[in-house]
N, C-alpha and C positions, 0 to 999 in steps of 0.2 A: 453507608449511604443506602437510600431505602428509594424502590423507581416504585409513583406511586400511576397510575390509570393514565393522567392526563400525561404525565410524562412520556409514560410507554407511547400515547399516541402523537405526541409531535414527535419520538422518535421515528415511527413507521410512518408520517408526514414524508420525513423529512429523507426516509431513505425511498420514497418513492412506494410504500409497499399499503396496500389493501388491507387493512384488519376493520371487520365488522365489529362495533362497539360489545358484544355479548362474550369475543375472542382478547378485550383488553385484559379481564385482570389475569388472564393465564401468562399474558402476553408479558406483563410486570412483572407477574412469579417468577416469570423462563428470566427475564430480566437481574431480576433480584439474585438466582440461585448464580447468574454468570457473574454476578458483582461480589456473590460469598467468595467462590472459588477465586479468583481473583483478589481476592483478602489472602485468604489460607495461602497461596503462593507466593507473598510479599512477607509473611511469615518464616518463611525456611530459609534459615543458615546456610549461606552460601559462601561465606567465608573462605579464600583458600582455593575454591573450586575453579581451575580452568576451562574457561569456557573450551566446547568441545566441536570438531565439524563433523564429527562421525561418534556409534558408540564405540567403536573401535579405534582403538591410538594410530593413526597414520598423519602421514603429511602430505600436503595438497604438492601435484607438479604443478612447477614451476618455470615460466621460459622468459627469456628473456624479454623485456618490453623494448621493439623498436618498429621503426615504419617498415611496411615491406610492400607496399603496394601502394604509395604514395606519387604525388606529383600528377594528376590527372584533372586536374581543374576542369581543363577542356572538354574533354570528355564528359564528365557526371555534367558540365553545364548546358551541353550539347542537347539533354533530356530535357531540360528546362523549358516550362512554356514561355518563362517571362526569366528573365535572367540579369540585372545589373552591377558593373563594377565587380565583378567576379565572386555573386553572392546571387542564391534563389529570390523573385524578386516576387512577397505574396501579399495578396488584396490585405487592407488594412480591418482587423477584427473587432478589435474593440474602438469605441468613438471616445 
């Protein structure tokens, strides 16, 4: 996949970002070179390999999952500017 000029720039549209029309075709390059590497890594055998949370082999603590500070409805509702039926009660967003 090849990012040509006009691409690059509804990209930086579209992410909100300022690029001067003389900064696009660098701007495609930087593009381009993220989309090789991004090749080359869908390339490698990963076969077999456990995915890892550390380079180091350990194991994550673990506690138990349960409520411990539960039953307070009252209370956290108590904050509430607008509050119904035991649910935060917020102005309507989208029409």
């Amino acid at each position: 996949m090849s990012i040509d000029q006009d691409t690059a720039a509804k990209v930086a549209k579209l992410a909100r970002i300022r690029v001067e029309p003389e900064e696009l075709p660098a701007l495609a390059q930087e593009f381009n070179g993220i989309l090789g590497f991004i090749e080359q890594l869908s390339e490698v055998d990963v076969e077999g390999v456990e995915p890892m949370v550390s380079v180091t082999p350990m194991r994550l603590k673990r506690r138990e999952d349960g409520v411990t500070d539960g039953g307070q409805q009252e209370k956290v509702l108590a904050n509430a500017p607008d509050a119904r039926e035991g649910f935060f009660a917020v102005p309507k967003v989208v029409e």
